[in-house]
C-alpha positions as CSV (number, residue, x, y, z in Angstrom):
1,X,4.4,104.2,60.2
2,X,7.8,103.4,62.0
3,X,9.5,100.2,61.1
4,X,12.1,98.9,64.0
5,X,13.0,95.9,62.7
6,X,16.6,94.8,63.0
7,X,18.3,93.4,59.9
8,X,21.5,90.7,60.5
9,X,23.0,91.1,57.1
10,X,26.4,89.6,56.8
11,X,28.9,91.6,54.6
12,X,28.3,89.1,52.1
13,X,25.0,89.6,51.9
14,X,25.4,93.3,51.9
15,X,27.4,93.2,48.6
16,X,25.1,90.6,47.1
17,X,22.2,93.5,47.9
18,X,24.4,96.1,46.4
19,X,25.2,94.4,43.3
20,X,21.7,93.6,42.3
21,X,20.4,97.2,43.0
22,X,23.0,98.1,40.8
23,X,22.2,95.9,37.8
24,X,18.6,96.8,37.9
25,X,19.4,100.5,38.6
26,X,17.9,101.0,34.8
27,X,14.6,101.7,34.0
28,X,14.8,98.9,30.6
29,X,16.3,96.4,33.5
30,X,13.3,97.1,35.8
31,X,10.9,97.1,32.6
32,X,12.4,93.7,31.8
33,X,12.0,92.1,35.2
34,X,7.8,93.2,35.0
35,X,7.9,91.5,31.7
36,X,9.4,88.2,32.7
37,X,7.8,88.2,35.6
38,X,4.3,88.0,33.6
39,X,5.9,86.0,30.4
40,X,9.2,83.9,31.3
41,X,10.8,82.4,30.1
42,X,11.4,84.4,26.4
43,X,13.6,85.4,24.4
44,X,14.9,88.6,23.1
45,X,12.6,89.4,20.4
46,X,10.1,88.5,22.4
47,X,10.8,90.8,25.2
48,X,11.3,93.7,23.1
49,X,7.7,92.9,21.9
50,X,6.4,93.4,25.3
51,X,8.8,96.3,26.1
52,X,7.0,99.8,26.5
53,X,10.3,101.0,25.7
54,X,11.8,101.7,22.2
55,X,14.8,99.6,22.7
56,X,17.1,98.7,19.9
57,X,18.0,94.1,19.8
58,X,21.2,94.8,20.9
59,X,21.1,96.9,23.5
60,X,18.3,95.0,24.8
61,X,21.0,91.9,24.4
62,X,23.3,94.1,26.4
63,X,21.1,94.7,29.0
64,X,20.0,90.8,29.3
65,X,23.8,89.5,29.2
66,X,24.7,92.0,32.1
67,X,21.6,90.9,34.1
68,X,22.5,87.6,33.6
69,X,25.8,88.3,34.0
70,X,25.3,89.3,37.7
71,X,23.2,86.3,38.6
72,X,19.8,88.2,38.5
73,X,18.6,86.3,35.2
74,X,19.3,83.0,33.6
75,X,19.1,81.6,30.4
76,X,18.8,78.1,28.3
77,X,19.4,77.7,24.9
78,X,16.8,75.7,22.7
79,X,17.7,75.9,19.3
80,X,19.2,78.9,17.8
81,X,17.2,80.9,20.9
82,X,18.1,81.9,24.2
83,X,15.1,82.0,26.4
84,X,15.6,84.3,29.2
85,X,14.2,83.8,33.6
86,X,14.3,85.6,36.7
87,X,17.0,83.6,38.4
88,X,15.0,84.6,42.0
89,X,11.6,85.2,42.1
90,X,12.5,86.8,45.5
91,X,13.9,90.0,43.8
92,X,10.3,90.9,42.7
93,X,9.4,92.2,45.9
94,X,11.9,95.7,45.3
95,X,9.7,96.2,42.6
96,X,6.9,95.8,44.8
97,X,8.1,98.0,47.2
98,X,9.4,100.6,44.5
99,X,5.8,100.4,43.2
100,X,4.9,101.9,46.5
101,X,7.2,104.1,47.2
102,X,6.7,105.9,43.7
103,X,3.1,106.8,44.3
104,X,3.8,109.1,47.3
């Protein structure tokens, strides 16, 4: 299959790209995008109870505040929680494309 299509990123939009490939670069990040993409918004425990993963609260915190952090999540407090959201629904399709791409 040959794909020809022309891409006009600005520079801008180049280092937007970057940035979020780098703050999902993690396999708990991408785990964590699956889960609030089924379950948003949650919070922390609440992730880690869907999380395959053996992930520790506050490295799970970690990984949430630098996701957050970088504009790929948000967050509202209710009470003493946070609940966690994918900021852009958008960003779902790498993981759809990753999917495919990893079953070659």
């Amino acid at each position: 299959m040959s794909y020809n299509k022309r891409r006009t990123f600005s520079f801008e939009q180049l280092e937007r790209v970057a940035t979020i490939l780098k703050v999902i670069a993690h396999p708990v990040r991408l785990e964590i995008l699956e889960v609030l993409e089924a379950h948003q918004p949650l919070n922390v425990k609440e992730i880690q109870s869907h999380l395959k993963a053996d992930v520790e609260q506050s490295m799970l915190s970690h990984h949430l505040i630098k996701m957050k952090d970088k504009k790929v999540l948000t967050s509202v407090k209710q009470g003493k929680f946070i609940y966690y959201s994918i900021l852009e629904k958008q960003i779902l399709g790498i993981l759809d494309c990753m999917e495919k791409c990893s079953t070659k």
